[in-house]
N, CA, C and O atoms as a GROMACS GRO file, in nm:
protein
  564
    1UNK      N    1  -0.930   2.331   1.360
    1UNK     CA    2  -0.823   2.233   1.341
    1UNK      C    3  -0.778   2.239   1.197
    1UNK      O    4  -0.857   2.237   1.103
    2UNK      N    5  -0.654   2.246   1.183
    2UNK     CA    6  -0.615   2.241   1.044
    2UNK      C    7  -0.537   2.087   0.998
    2UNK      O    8  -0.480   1.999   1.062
    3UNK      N    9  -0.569   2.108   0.852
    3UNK     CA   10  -0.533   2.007   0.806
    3UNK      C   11  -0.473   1.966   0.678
    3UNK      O   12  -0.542   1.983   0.578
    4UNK      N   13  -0.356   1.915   0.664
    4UNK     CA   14  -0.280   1.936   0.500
    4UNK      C   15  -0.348   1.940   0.445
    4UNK      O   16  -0.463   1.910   0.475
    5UNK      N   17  -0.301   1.987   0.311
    5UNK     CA   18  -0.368   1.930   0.249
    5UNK      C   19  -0.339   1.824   0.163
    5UNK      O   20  -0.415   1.790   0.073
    6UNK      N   21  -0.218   1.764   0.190
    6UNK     CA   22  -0.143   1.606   0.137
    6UNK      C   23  -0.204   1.506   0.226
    6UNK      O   24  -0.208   1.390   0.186
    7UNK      N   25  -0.259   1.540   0.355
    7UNK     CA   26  -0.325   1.443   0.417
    7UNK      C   27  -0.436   1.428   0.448
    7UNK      O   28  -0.479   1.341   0.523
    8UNK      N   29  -0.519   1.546   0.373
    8UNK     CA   30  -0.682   1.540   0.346
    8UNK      C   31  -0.647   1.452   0.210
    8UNK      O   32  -0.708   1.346   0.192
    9UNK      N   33  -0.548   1.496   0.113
    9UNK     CA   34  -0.570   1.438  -0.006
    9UNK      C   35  -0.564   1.323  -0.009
    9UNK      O   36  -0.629   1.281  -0.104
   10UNK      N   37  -0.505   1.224   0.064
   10UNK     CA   38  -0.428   1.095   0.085
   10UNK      C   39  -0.576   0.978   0.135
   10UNK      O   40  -0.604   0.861   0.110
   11UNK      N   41  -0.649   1.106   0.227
   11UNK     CA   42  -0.805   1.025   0.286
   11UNK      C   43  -0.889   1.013   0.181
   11UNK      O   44  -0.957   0.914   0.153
   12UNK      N   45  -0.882   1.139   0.110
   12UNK     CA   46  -0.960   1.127   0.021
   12UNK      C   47  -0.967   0.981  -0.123
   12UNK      O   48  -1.046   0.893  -0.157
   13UNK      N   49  -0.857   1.024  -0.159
   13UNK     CA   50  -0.803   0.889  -0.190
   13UNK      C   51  -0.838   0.749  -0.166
   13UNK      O   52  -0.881   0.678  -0.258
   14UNK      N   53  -0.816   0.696  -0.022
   14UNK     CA   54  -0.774   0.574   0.049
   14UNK      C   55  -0.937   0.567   0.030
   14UNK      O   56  -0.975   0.480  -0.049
   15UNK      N   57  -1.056   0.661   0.103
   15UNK     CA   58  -1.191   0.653   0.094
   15UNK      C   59  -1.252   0.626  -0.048
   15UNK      O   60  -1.360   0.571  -0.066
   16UNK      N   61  -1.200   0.654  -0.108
   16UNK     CA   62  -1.242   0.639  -0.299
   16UNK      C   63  -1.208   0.510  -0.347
   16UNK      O   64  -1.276   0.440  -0.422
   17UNK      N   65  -1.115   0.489  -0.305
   17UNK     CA   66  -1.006   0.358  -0.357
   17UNK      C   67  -1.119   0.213  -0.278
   17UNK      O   68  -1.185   0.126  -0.335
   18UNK      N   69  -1.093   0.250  -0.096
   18UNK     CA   70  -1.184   0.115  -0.013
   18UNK      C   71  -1.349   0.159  -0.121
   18UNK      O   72  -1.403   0.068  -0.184
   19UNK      N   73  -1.383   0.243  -0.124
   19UNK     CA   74  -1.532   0.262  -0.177
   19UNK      C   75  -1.612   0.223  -0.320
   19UNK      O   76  -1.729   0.217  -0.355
   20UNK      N   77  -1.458   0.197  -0.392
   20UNK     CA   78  -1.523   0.118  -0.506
   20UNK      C   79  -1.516  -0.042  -0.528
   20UNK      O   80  -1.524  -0.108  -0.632
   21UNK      N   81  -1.494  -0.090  -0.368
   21UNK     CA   82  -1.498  -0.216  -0.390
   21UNK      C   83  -1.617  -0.245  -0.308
   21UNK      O   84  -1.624  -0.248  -0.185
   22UNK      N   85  -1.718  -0.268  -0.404
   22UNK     CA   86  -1.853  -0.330  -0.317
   22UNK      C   87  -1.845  -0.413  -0.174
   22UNK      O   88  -1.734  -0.459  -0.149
   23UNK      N   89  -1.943  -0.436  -0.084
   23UNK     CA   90  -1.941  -0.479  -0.019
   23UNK      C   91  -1.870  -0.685  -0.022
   23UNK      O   92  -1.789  -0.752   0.043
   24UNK      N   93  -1.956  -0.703  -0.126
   24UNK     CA   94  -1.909  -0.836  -0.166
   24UNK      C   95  -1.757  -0.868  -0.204
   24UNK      O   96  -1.675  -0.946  -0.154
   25UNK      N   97  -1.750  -0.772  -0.321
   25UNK     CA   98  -1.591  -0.813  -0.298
   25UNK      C   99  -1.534  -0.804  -0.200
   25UNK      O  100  -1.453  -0.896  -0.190
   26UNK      N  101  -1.532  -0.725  -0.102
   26UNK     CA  102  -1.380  -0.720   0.056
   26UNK      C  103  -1.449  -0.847   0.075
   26UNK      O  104  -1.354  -0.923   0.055
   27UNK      N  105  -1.553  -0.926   0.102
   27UNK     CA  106  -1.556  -1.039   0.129
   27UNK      C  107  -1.444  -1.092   0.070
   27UNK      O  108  -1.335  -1.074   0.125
   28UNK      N  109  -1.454  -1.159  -0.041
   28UNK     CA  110  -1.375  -1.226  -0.183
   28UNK      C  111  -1.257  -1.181  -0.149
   28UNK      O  112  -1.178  -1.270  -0.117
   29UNK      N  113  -1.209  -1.050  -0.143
   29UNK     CA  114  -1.096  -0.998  -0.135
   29UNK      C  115  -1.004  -1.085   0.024
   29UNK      O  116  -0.922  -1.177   0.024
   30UNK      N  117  -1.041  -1.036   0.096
   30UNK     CA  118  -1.018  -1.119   0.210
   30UNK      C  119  -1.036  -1.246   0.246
   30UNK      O  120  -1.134  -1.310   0.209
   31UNK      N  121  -0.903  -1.318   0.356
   31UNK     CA  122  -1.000  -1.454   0.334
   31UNK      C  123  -1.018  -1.452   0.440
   31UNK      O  124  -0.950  -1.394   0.525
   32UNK      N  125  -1.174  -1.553   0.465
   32UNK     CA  126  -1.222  -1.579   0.566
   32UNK      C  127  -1.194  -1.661   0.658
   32UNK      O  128  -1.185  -1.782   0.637
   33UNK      N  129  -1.172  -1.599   0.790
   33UNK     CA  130  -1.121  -1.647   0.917
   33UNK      C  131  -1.259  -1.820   0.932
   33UNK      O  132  -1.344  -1.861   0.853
   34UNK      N  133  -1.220  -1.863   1.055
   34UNK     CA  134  -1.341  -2.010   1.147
   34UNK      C  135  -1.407  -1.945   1.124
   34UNK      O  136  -1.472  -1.978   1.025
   35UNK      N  137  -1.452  -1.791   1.194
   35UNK     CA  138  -1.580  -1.758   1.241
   35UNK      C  139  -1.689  -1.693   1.128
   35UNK      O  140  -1.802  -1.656   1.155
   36UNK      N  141  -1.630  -1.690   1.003
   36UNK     CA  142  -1.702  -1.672   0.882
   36UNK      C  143  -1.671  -1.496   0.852
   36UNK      O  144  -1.739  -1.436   0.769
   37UNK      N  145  -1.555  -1.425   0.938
   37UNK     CA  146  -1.531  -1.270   0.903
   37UNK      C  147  -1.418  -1.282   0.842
   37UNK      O  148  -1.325  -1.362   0.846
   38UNK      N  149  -1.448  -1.165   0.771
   38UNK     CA  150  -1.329  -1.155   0.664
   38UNK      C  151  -1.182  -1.082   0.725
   38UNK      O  152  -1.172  -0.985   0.800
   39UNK      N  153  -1.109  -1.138   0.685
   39UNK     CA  154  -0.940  -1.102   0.780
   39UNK      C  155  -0.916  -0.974   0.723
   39UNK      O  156  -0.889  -0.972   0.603
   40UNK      N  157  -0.921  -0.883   0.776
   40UNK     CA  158  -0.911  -0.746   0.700
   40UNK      C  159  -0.785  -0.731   0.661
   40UNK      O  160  -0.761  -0.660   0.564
   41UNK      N  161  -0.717  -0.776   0.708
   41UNK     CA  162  -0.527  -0.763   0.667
   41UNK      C  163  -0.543  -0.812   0.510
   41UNK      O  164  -0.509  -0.739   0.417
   42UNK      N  165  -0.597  -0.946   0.489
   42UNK     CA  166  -0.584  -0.957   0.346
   42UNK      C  167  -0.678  -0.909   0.246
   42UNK      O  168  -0.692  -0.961   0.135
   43UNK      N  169  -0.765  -0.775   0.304
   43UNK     CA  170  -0.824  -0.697   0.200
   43UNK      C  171  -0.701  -0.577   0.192
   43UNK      O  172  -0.696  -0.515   0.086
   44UNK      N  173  -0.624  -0.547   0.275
   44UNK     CA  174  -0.540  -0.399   0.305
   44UNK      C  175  -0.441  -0.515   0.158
   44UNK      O  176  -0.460  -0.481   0.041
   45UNK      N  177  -0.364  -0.615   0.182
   45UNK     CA  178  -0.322  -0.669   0.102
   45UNK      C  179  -0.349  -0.693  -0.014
   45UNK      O  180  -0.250  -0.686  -0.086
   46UNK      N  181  -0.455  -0.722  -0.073
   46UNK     CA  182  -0.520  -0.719  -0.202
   46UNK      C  183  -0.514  -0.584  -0.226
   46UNK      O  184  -0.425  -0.559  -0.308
   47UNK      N  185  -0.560  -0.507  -0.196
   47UNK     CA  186  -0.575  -0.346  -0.255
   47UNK      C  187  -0.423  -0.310  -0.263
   47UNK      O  188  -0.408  -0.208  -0.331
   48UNK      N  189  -0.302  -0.362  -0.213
   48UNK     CA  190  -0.182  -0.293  -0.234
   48UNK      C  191  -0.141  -0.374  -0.326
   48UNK      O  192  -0.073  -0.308  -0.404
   49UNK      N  193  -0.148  -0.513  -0.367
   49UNK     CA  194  -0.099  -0.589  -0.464
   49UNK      C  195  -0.196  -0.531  -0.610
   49UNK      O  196  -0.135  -0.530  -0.717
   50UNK      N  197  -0.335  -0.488  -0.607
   50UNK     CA  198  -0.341  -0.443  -0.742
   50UNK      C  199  -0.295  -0.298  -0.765
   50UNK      O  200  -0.288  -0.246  -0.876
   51UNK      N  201  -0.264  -0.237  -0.645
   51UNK     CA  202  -0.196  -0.121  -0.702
   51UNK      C  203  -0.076  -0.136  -0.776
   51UNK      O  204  -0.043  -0.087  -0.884
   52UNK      N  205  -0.010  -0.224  -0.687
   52UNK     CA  206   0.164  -0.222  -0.729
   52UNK      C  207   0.178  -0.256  -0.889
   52UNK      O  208   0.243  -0.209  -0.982
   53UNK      N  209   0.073  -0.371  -0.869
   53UNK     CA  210   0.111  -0.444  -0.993
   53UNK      C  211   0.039  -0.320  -1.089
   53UNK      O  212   0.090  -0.354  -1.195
   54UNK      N  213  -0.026  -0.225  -1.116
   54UNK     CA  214  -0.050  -0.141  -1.162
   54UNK      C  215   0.060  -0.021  -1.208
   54UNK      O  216   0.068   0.026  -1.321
   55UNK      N  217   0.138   0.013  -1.096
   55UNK     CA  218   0.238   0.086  -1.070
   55UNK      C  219   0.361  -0.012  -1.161
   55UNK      O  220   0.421   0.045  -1.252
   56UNK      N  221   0.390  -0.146  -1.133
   56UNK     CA  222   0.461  -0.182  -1.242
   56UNK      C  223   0.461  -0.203  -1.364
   56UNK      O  224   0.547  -0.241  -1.444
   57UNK      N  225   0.292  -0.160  -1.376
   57UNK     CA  226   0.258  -0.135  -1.564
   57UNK      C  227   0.323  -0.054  -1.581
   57UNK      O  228   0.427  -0.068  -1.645
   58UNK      N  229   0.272   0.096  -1.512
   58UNK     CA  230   0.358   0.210  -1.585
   58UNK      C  231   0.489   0.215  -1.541
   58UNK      O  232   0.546   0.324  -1.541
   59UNK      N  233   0.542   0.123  -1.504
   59UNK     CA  234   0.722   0.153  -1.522
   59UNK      C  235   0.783   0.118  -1.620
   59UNK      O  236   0.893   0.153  -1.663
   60UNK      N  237   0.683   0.023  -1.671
   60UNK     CA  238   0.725  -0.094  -1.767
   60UNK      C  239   0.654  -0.064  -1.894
   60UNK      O  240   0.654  -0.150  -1.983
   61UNK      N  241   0.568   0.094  -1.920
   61UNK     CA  242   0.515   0.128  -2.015
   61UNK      C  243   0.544   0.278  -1.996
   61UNK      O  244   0.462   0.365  -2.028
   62UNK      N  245   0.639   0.298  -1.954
   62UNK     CA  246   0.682   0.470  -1.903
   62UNK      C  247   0.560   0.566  -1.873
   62UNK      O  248   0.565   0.689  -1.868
   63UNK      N  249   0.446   0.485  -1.854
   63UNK     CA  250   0.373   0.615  -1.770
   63UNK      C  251   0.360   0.629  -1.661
   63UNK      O  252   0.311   0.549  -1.581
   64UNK      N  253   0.424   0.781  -1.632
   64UNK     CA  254   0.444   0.809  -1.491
   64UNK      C  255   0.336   0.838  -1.436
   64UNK      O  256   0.325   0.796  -1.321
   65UNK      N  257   0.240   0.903  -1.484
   65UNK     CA  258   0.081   0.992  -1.440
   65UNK      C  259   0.080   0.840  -1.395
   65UNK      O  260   0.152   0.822  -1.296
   66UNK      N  261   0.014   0.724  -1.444
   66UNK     CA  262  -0.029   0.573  -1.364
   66UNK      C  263   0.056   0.564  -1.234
   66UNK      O  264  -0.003   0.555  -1.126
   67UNK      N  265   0.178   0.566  -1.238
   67UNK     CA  266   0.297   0.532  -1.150
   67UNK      C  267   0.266   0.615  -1.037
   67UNK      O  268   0.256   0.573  -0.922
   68UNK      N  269   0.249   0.758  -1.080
   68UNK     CA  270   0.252   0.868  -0.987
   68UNK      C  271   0.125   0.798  -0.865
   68UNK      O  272   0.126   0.758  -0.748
   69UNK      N  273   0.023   0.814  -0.974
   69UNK     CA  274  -0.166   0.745  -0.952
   69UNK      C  275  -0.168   0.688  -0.808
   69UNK      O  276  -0.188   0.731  -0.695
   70UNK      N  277  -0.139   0.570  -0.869
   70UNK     CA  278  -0.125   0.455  -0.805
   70UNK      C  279  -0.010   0.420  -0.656
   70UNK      O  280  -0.024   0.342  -0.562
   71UNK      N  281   0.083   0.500  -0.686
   71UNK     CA  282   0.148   0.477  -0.583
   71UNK      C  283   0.120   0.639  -0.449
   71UNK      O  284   0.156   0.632  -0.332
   72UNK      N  285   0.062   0.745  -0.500
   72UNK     CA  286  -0.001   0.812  -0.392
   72UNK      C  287  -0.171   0.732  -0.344
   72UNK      O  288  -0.240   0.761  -0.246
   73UNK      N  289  -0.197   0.644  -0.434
   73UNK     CA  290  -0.364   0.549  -0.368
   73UNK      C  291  -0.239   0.462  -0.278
   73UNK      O  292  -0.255   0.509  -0.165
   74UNK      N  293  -0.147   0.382  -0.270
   74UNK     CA  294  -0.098   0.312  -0.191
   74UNK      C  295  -0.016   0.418  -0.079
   74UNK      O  296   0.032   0.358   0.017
   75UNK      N  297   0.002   0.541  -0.080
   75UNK     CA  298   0.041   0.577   0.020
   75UNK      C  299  -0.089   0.607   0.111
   75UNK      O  300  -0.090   0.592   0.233
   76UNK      N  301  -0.210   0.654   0.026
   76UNK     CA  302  -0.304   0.643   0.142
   76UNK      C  303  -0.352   0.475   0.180
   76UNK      O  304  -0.304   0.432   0.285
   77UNK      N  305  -0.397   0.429   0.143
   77UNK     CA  306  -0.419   0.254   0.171
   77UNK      C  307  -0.289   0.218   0.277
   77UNK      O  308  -0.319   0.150   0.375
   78UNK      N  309  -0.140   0.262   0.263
   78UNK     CA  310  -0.036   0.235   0.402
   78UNK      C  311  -0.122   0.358   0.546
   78UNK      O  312  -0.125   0.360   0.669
   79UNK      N  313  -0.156   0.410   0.477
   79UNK     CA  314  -0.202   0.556   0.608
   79UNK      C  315  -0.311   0.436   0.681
   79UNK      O  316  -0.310   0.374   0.787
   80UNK      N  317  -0.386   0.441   0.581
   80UNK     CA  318  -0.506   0.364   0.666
   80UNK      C  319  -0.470   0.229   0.779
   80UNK      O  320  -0.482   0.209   0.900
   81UNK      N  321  -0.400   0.129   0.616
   81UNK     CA  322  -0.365  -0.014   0.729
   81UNK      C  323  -0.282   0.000   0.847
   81UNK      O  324  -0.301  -0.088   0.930
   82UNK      N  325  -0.151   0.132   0.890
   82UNK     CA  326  -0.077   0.153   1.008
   82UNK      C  327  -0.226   0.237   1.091
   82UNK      O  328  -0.271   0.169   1.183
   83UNK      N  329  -0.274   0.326   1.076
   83UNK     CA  330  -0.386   0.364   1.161
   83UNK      C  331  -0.486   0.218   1.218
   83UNK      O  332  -0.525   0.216   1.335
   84UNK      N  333  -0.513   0.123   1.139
   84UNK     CA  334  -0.596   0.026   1.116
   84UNK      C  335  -0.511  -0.070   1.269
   84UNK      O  336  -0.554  -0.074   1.384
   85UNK      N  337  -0.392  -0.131   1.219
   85UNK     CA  338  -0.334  -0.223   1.258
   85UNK      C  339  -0.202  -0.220   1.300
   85UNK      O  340  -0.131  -0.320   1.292
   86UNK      N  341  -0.150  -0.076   1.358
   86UNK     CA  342   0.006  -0.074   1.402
   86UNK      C  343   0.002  -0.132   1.543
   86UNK      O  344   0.000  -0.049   1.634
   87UNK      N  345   0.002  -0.286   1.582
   87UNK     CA  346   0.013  -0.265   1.700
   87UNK      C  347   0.151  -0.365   1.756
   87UNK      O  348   0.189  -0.364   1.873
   88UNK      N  349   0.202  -0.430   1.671
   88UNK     CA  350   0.347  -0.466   1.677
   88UNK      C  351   0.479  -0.403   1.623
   88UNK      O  352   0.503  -0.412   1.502
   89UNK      N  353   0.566  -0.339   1.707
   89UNK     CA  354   0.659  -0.281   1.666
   89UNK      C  355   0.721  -0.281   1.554
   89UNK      O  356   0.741  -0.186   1.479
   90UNK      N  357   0.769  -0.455   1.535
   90UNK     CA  358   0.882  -0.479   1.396
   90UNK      C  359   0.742  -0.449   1.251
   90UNK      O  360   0.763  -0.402   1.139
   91UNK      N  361   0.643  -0.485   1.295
   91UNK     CA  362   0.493  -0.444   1.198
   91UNK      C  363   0.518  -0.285   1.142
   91UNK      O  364   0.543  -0.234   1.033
   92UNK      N  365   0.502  -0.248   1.251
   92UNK     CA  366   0.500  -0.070   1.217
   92UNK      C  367   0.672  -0.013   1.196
   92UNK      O  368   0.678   0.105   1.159
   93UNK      N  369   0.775  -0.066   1.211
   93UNK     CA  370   0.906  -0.034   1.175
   93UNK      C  371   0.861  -0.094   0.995
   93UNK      O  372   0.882   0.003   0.923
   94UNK      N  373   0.832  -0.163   0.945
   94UNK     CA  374   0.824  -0.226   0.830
   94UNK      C  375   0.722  -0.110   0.742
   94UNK      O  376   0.743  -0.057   0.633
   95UNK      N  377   0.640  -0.100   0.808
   95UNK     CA  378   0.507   0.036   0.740
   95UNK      C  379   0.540   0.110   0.720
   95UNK      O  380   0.488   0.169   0.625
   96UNK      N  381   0.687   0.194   0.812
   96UNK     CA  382   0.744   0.283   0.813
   96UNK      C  383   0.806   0.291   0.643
   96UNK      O  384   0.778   0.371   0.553
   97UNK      N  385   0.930   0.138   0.645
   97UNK     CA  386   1.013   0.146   0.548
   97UNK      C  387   0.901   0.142   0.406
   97UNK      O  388   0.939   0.209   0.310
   98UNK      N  389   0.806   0.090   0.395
   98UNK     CA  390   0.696   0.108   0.306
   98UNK      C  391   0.678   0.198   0.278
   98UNK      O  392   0.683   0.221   0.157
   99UNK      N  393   0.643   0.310   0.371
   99UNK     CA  394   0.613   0.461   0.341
   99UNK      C  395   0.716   0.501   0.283
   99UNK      O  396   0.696   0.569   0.183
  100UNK      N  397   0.830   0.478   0.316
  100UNK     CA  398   0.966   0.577   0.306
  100UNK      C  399   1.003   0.562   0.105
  100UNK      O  400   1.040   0.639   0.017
  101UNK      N  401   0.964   0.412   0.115
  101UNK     CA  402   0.998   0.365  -0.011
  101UNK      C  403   0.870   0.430  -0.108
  101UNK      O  404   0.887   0.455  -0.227
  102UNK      N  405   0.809   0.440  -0.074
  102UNK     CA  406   0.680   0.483  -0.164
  102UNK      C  407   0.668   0.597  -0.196
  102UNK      O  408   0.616   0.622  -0.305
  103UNK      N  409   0.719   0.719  -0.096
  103UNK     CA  410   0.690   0.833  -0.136
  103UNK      C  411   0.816   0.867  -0.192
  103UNK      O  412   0.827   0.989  -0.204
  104UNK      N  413   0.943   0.785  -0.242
  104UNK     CA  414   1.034   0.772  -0.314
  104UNK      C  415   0.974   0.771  -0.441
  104UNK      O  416   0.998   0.859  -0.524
  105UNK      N  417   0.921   0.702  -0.456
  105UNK     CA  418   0.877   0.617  -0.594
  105UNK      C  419   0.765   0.747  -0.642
  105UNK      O  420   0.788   0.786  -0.757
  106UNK      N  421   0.637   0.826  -0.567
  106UNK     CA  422   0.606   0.898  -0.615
  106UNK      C  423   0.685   1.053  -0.673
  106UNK      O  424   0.639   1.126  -0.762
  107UNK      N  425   0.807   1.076  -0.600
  107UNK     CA  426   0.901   1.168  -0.600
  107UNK      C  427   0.976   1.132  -0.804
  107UNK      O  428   0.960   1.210  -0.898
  108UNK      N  429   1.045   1.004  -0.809
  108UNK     CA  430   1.086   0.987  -0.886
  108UNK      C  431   1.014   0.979  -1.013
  108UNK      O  432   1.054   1.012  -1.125
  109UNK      N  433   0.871   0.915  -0.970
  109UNK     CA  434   0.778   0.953  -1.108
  109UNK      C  435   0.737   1.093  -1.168
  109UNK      O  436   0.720   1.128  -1.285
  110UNK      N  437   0.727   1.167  -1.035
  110UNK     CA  438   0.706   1.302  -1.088
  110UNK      C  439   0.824   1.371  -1.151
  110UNK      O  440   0.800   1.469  -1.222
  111UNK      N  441   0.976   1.323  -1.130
  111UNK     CA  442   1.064   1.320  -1.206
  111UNK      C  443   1.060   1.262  -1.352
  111UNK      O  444   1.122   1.312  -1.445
  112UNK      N  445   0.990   1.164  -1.362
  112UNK     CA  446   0.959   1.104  -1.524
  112UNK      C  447   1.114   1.033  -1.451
  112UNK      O  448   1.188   1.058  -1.547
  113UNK      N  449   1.193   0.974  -1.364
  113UNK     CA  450   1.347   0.922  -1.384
  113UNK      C  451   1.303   0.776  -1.402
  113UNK      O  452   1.270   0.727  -1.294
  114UNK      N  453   1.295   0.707  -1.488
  114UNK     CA  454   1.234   0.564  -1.495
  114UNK      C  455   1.360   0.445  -1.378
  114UNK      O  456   1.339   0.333  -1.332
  115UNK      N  457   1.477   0.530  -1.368
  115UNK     CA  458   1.571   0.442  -1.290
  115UNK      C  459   1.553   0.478  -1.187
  115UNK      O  460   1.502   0.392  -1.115
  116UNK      N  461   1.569   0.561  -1.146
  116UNK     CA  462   1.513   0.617  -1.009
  116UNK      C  463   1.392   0.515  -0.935
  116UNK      O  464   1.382   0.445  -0.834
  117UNK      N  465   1.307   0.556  -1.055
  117UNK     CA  466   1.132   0.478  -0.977
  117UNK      C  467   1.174   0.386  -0.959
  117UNK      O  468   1.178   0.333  -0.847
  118UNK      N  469   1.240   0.316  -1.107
  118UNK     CA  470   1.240   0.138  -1.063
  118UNK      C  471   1.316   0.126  -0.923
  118UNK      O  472   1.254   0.073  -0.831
  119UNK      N  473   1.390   0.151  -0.909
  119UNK     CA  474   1.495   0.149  -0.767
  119UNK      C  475   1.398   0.186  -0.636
  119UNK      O  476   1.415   0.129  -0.529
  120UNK      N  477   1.309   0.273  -0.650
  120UNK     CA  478   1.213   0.294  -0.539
  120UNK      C  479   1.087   0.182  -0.554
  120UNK      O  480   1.028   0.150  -0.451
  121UNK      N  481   1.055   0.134  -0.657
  121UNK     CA  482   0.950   0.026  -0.616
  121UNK      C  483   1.036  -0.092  -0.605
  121UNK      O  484   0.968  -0.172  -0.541
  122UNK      N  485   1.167  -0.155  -0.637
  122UNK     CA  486   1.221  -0.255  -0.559
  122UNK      C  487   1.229  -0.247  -0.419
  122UNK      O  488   1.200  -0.346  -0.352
  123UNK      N  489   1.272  -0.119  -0.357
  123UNK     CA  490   1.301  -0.097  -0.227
  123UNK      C  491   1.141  -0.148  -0.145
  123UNK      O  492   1.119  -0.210  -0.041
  124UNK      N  493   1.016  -0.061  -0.289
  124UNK     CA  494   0.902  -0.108  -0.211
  124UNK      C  495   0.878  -0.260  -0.180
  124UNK      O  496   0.874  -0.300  -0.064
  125UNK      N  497   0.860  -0.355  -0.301
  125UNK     CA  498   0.888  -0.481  -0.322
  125UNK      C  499   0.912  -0.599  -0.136
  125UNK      O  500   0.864  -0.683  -0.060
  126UNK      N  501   1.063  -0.474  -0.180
  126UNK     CA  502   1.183  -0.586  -0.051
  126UNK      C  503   1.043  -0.544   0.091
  126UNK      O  504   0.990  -0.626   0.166
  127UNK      N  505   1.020  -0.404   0.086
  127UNK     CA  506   0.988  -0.418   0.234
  127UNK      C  507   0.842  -0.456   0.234
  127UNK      O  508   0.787  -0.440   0.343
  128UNK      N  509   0.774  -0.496   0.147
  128UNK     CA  510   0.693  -0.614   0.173
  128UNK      C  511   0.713  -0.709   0.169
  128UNK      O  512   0.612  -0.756   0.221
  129UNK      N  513   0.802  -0.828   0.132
  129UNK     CA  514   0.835  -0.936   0.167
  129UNK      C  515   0.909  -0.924   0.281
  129UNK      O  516   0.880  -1.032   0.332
  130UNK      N  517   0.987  -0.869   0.361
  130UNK     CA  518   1.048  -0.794   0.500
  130UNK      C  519   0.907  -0.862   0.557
  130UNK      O  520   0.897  -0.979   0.596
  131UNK      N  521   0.788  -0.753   0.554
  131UNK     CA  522   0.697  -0.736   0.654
  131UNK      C  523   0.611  -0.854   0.655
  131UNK      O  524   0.543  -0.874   0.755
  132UNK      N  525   0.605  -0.929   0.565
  132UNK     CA  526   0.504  -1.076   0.527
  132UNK      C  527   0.607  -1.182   0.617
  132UNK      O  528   0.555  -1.282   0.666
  133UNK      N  529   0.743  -1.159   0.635
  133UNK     CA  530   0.871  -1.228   0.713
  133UNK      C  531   0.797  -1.222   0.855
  133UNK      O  532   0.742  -1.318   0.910
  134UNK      N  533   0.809  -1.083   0.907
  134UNK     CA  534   0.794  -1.050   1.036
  134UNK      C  535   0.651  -1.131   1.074
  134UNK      O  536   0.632  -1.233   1.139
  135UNK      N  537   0.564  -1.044   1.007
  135UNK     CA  538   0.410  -1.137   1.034
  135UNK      C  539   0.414  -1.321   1.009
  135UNK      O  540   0.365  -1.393   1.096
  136UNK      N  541   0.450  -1.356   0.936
  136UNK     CA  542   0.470  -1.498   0.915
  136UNK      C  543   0.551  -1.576   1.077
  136UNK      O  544   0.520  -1.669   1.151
  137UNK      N  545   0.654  -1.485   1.073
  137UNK     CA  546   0.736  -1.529   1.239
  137UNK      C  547   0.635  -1.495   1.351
  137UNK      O  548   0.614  -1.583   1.434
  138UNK      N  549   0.573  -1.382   1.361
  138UNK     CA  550   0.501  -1.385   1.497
  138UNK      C  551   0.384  -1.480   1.496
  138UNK      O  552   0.336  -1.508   1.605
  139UNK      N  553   0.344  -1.520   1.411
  139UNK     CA  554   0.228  -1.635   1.386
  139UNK      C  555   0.330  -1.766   1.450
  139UNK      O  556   0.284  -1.828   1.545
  140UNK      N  557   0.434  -1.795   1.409
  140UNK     CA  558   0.505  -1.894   1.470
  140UNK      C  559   0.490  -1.912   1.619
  140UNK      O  560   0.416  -1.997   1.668
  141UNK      N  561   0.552  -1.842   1.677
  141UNK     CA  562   0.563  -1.813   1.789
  141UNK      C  563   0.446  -1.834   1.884
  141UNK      O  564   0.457  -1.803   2.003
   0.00000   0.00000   0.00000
């Protein structure tokens, strides 16, 4: 069986990234449901909010190597949480636009285009508040 090697690299990654957070923290990281388990959605969430906000250091300090970093660890961390949890359509249409926007943003860093990136991590931005929309409405319902 063969296998990229952008998508061995991406596991490798996502496995390095979940692996240096001790067991205790994904507790902490996540919050805990009645039954005392931790909601895994808001550990996939925590790990993409300290990336980003990482990724908006170096936009905001022109380093792209961080920018680049950080936003191929969040393209693997999106690989994982759609493998993890695609099981509502408008969910996984939203993961999609996440991806699309992200591997923008790594494209433009490896450009060094600081307008470019910024324009690809807004796009990222919007389609997480998009997807926190969608999930927030089907909880309604």
């Amino acid at each position: 069986m063969k296998t990229t090697s952008g998508g061995l690299l991406s596991l490798v990654i996502a496995f390095s990234l979940l692996s240096t957070c001790p067991a205790g923290e994904d507790q902490q990281a996540g919050k805990k449901k009645g039954d005392g388990k931790t909601d895994e959605a808001s550990v996939w969430m925590t790990k993409k909010l300290e990336l980003s906000k990482k990724i908006l250091q170096g936009l905001t300090t022109g380093d792209f190597k961080m920018v680049e970093k950080n936003a191929g660890a969040m393209i693997a961390v999106n690989y994982l949480e759609e493998w993890d949890r695609s099981s509502m359509p408008a969910y996984r249409k939203q993961l999609k636009a996440f991806a699309g926007a992200n591997k923008e943003l790594v494209k433009q860093a490896k450009k060094k285009d600081v307008t470019a990136a910024t324009k690809a991590y807004t796009q990222l931005v919007m389609s997480c508040v998009e997807c926190h929309t969608v999930i927030r409405d089907a909880k309604k319902k």
